[in-house]
C-alpha positions as a Markdown table, in Angstrom:
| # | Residue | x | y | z |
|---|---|---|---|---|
| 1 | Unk | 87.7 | 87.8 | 34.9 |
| 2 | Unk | 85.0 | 90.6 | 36.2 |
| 3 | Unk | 84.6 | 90.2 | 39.5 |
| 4 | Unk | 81.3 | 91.7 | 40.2 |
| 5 | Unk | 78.7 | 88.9 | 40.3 |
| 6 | Unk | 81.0 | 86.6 | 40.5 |
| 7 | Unk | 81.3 | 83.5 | 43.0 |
| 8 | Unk | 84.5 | 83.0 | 44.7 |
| 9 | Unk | 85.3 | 80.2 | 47.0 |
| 10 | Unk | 87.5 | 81.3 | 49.7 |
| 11 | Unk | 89.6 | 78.3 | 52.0 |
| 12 | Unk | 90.5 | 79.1 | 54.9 |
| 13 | Unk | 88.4 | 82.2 | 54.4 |
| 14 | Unk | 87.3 | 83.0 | 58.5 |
| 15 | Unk | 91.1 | 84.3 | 59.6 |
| 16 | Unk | 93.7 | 86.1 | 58.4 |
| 17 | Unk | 94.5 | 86.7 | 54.9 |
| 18 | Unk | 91.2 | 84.7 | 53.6 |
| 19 | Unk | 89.1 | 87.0 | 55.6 |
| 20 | Unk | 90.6 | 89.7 | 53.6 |
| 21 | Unk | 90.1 | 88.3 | 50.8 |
| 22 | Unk | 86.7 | 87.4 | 51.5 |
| 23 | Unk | 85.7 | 91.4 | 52.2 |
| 24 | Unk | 88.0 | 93.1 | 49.5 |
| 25 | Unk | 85.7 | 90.4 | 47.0 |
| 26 | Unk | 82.5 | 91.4 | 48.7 |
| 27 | Unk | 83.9 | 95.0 | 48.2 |
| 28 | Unk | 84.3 | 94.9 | 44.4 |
| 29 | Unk | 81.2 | 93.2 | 43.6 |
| 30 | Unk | 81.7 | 89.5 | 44.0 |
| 31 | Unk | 79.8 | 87.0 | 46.2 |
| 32 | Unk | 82.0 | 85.3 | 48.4 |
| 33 | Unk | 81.9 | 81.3 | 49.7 |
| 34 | Unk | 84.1 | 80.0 | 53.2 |
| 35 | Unk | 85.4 | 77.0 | 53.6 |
| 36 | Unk | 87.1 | 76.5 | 56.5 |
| 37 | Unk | 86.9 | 74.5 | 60.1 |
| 38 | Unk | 86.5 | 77.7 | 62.5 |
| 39 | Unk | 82.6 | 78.0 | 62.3 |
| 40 | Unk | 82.2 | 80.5 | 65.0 |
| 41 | Unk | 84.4 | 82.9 | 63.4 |
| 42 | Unk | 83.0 | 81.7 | 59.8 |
| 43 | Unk | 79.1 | 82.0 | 61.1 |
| 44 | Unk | 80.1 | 85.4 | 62.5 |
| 45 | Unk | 81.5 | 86.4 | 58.7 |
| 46 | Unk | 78.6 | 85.0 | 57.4 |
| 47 | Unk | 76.0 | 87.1 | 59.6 |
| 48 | Unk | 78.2 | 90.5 | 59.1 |
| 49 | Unk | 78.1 | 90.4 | 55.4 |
| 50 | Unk | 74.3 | 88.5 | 55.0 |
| 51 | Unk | 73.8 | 88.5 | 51.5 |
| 52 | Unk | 77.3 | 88.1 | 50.2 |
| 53 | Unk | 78.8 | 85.5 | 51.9 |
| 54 | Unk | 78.3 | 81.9 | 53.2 |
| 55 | Unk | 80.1 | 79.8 | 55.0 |
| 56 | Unk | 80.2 | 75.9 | 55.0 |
| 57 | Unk | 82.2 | 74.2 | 57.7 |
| 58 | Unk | 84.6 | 72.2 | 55.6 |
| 59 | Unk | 88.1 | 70.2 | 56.0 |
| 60 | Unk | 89.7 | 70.5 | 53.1 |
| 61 | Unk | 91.8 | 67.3 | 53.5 |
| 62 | Unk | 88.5 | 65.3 | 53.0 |
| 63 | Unk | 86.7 | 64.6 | 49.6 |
| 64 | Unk | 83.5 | 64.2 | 51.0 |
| 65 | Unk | 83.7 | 67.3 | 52.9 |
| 66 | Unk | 84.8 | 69.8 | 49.9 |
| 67 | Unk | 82.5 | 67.7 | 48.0 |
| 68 | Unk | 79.5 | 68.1 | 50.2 |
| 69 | Unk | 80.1 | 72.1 | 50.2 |
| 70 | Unk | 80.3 | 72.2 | 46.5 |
| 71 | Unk | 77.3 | 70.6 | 45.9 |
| 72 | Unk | 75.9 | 73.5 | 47.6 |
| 73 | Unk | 76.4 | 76.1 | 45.2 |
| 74 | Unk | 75.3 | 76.5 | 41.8 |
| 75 | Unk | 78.3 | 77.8 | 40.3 |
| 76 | Unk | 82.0 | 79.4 | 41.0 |
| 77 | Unk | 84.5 | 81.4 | 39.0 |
| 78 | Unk | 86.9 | 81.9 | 41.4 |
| 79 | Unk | 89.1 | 79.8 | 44.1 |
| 80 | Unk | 91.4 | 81.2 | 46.4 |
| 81 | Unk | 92.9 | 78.9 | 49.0 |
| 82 | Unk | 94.2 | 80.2 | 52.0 |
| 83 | Unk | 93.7 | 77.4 | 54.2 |
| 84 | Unk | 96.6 | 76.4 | 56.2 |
| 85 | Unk | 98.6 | 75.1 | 58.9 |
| 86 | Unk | 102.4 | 75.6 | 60.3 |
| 87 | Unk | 105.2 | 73.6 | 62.6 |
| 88 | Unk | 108.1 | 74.5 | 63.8 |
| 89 | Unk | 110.3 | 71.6 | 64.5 |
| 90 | Unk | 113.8 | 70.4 | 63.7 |
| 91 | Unk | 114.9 | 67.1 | 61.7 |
| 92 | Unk | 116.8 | 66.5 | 64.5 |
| 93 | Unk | 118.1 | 68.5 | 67.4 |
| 94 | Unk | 118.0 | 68.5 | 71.4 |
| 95 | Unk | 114.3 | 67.0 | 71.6 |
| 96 | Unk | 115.1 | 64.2 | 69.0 |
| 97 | Unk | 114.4 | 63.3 | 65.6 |
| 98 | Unk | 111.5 | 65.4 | 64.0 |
| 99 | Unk | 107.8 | 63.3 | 64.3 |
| 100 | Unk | 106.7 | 61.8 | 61.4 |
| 101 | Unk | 102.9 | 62.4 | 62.0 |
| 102 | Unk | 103.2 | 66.2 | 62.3 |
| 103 | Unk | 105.2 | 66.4 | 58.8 |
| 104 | Unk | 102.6 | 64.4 | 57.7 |
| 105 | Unk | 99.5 | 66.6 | 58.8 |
| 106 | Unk | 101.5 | 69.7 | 57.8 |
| 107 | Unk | 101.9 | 68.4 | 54.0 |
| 108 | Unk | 98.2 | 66.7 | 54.3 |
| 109 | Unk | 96.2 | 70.1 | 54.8 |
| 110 | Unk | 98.8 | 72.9 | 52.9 |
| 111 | Unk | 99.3 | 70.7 | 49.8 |
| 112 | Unk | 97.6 | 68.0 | 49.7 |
| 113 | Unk | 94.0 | 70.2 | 50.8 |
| 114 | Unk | 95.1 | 73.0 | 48.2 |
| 115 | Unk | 95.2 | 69.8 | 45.4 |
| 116 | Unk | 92.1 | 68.5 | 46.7 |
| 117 | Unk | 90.3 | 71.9 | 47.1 |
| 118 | Unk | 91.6 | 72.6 | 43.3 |
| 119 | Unk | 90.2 | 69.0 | 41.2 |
| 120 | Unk | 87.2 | 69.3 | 42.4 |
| 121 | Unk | 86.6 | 73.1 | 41.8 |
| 122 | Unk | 87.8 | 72.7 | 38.3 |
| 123 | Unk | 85.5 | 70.4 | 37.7 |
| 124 | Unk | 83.1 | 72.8 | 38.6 |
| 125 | Unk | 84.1 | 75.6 | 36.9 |
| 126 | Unk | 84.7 | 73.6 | 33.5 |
| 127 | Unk | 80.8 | 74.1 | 33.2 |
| 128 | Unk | 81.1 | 77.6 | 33.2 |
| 129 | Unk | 80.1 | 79.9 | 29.9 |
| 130 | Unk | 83.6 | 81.7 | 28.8 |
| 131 | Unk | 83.4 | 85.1 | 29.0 |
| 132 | Unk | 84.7 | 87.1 | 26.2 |
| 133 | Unk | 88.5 | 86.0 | 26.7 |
| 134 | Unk | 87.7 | 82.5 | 26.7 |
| 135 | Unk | 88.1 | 82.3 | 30.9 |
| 136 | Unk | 86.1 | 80.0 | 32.9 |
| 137 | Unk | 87.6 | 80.3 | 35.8 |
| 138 | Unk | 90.8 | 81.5 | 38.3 |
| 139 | Unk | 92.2 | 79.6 | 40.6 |
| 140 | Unk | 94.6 | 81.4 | 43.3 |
| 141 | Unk | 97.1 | 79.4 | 45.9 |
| 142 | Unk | 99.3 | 80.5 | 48.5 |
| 143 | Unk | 102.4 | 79.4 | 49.2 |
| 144 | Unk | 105.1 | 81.0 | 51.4 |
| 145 | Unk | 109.0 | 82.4 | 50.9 |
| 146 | Unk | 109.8 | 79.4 | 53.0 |
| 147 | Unk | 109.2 | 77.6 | 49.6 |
| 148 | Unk | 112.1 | 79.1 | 48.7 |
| 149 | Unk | 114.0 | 79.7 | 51.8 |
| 150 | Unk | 112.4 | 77.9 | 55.0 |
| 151 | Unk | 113.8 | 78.8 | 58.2 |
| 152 | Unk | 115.6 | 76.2 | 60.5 |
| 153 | Unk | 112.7 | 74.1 | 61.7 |
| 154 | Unk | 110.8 | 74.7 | 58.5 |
| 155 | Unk | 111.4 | 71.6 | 56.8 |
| 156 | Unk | 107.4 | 70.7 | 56.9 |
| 157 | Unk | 105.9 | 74.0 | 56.1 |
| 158 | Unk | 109.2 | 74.6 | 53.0 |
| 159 | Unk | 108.3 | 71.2 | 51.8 |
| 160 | Unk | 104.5 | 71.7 | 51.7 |
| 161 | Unk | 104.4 | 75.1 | 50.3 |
| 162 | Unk | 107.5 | 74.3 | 47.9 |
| 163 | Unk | 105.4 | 71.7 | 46.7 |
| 164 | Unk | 102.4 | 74.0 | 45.9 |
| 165 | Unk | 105.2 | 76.3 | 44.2 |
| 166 | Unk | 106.0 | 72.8 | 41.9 |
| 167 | Unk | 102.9 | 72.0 | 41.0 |
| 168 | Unk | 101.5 | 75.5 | 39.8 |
| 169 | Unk | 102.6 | 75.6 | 36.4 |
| 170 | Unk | 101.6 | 71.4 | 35.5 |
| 171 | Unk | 98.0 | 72.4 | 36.8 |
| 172 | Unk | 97.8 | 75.6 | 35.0 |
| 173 | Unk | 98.9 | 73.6 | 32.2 |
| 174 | Unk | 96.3 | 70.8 | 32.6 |
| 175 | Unk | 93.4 | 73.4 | 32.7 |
| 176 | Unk | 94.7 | 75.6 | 30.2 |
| 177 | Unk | 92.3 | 74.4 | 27.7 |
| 178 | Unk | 89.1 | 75.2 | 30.0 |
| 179 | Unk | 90.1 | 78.3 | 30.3 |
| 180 | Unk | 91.0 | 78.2 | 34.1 |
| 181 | Unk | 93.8 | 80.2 | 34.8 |
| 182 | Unk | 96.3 | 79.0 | 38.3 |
| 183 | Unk | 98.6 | 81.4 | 40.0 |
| 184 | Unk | 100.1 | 81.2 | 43.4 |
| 185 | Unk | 101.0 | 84.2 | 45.7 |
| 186 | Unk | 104.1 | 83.5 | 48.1 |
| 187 | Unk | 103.8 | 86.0 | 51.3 |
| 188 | Unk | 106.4 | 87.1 | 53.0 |
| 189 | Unk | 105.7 | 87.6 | 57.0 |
| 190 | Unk | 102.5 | 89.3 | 57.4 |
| 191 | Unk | 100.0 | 90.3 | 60.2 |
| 192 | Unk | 98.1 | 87.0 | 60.7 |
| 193 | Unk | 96.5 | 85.1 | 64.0 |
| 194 | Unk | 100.1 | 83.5 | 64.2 |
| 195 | Unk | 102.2 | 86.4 | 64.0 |
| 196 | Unk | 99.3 | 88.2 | 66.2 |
| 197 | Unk | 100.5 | 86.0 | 69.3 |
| 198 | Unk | 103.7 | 87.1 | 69.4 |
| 199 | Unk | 104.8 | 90.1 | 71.3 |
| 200 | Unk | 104.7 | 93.7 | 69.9 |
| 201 | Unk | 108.3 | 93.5 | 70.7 |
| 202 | Unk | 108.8 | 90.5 | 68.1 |
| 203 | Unk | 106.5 | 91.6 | 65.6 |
| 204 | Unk | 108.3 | 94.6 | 65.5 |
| 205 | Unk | 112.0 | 93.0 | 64.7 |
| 206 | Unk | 110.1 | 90.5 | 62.3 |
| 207 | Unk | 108.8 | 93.8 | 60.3 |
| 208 | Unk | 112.5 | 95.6 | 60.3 |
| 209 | Unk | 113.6 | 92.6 | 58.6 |
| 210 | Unk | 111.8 | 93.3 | 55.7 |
| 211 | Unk | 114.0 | 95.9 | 53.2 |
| 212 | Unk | 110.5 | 98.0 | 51.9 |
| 213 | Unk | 108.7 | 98.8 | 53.4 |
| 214 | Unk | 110.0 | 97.9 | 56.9 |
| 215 | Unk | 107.1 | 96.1 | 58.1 |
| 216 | Unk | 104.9 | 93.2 | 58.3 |
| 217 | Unk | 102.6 | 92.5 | 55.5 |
| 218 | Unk | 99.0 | 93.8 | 55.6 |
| 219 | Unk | 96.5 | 91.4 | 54.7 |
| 220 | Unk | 94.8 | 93.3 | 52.8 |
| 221 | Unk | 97.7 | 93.7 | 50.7 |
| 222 | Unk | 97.0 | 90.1 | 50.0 |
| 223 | Unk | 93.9 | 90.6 | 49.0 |
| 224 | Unk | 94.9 | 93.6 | 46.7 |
| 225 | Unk | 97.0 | 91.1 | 44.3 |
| 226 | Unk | 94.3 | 88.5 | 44.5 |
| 227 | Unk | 92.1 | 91.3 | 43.4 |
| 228 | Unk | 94.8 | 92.1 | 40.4 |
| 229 | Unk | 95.5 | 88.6 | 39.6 |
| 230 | Unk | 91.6 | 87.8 | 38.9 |
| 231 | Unk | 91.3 | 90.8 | 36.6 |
| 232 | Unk | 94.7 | 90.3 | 34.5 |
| 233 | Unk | 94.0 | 87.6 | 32.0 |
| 234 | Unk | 97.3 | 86.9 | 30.9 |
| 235 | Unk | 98.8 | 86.0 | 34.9 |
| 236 | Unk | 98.9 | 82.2 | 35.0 |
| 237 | Unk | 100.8 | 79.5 | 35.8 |
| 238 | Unk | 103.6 | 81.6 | 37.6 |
| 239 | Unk | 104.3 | 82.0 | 41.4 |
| 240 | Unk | 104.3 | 86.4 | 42.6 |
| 241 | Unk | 106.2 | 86.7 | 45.7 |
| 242 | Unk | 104.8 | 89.3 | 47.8 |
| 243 | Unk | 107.4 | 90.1 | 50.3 |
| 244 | Unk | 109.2 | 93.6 | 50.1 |
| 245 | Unk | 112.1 | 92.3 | 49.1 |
| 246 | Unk | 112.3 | 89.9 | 52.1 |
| 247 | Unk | 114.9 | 86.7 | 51.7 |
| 248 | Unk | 114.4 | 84.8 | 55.1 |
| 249 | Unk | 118.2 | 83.9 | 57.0 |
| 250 | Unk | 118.7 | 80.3 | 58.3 |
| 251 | Unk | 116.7 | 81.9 | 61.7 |
């Protein structure tokens, strides 16, 4: 898939690794749409890069909402959803039994908002022209190493991402025949507004744990394999961890 003059959807796209996603795009040519709930920062993005980027103040949990954005714009080739939350709670421990309704909102906007975000931008892109290799479109999810080995306190976040690990390959499957390709990336720990409110002291130890290179993640290291990912035409339905090496201990 060429990116220049391209239309990419971003989720999630005002923060952290979908704001560097959002600028690598605009970088290489591509015109770049945000979805996400933080309009100040996403107005902000919007007025930096005029031109190349707009932003839609959009909950990707609701139909109506991601509906009401798409409606918007005449045409996308690319999704990339970054839109996400965490929790860090026990199933049960010292403070009781783990809440149902914080599971619940944790699986409702990282799984059940990438699914939601997905459908209806397929059915977008399935009116797209194929370009030369038959593509219509490239869909790009992120899920987490905790899909594969969450933390103590993880078991929200594991299950949600874990679940957009599981379902990568049926939907790359199911839009195989359009010509939409679906891959997911699966960071390891990485420079982002959650890890930014920890101290330097912590993010530091967090980094060491990595094997290569020592460190947290970039995000525009991210955005470098999202970059590869939509130019590659035979990466689909397969998950790339991104995580120097990283396997996350019980905590």
């Amino acid at each position: 898939m060429n990116l220049e003059n391209s239309t990419a959807i971003v989720t999630g796209g005002a923060s952290g690794l979908g704001e560097a996603t959002v600028r690598k795009l605009v970088e290489t040519g591509a015109k770049a749409v945000v979805f996400d709930l933080q309009q100040e920062k996403g107005a902000k993005l919007e007025q930096e890069l005029k031109g190349r980027v707009r932003f839609f103040k959009t909950d990707v949990t609701d139909e109506k909402s991601v509906q009401d954005a798409l409606e918007q714009i005449e045409s996308v080739n690319i999704l990339v959803n970054c839109a996400g939350i965490g929790a860090a709670k026990k199933t049960y421990g010292k403070s009781g039994v783990h809440d149902l309704a914080s599971f619940r909102k944790v699986i409702e906007v990282n799984l059940i908002g990438t699914f939601n975000v997905i459908r209806l931008t397929a059915e977008k892109m399935a009116h797209n022209s194929p370009n030369e290799e038959g593509e219509r479109g490239v869909i790009i999810n992120t899920a987490s190493v905790a899909a594969f080995e969450g933390q103590i306190g993880q078991a929200a976040y594991s299950a949600s991402k874990g679940g957009i690990v599981g379902m990568t390959l049926p939907v790359a499957r199911d839009l195989a025949s359009l010509g939409i390709r679906v891959v997911t990336i699966a960071p390891g720990v990485f420079e982002t507004p959650l890890f930014a409110s920890l101290p330097e002291k912590a993010r530091d130890a967090l980094g060491k744990m990595t094997p290569f290179p020592p460190r947290l993640g970039r995000p525009a290291e991210y955005a470098q394999l999202v970059q590869s990912i939509v130019l590659n035409p035979m990466l689909n339905g397969e998950t790339i961890r991104l995580d120097g090496a990283i396997r996350m201990q019980p905590k």
